[in-house]
C-alpha positions in Angstrom: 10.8 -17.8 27.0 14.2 -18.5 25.9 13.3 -22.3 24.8 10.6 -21.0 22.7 13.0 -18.3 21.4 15.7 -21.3 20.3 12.8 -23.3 18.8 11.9 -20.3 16.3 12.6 -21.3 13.0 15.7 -19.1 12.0 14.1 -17.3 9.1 11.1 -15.6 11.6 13.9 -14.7 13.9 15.4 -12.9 11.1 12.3 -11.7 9.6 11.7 -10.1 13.3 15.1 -8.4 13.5 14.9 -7.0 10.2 11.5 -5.9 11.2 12.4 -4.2 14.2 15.3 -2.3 12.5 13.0 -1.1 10.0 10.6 -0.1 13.0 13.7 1.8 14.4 14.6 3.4 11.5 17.7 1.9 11.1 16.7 1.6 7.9 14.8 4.2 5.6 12.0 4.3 3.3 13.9 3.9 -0.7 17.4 2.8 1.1 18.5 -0.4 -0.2 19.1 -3.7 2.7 22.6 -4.7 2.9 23.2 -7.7 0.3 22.5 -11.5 1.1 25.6 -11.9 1.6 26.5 -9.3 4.1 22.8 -10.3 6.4 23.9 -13.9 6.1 27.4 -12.6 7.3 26.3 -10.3 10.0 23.3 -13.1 11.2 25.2 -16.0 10.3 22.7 -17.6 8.7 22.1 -19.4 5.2 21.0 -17.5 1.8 18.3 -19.4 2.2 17.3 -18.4 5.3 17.5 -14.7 3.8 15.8 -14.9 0.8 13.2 -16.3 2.2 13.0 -14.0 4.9 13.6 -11.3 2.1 10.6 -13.0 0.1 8.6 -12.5 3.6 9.2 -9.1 3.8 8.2 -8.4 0.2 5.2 -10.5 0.3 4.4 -8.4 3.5 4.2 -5.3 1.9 8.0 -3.8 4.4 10.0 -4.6 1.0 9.8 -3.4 -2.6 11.2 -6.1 -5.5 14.1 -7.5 -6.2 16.1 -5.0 -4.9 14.7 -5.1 -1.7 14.2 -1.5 -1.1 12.2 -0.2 1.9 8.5 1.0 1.0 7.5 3.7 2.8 5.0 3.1 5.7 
């Protein structure tokens, strides 16, 4: 399972983590996510990579607008 972890495309394994911390409640409906810069700091990942992941979440319905606070579930 590990391969088929490594060959998921960076932004779904982000988009999974994120999901799972907002799952957790790590995160809380109305509190803002930490900037691009600090998720692309903490995951070491591209601003790419998290705004589209961010873009994902919103177009998902887990994120509210530009910016990016939780909606409640």
């Amino acid at each position: 399972m590990a391969t088929q972890d490594a060959a998921k495309p960076k932004h779904l394994k982000l988009f999974e983590e994120l999901g799972q911390a907002i799952q957790r409640g790590t995160f809380v409906p109305g509190q803002r996510l930490p900037t691009e810069a600090e998720l692309m700091q903490q995951y070491g990942v591209s601003r790419t990579t998290v705004t589209r992941t961010l873009r994902d979440l919103e177009h998902r319905g887990v994120v509210d607008g530009v910016a990016v606070d939780l909606v409640g579930m």
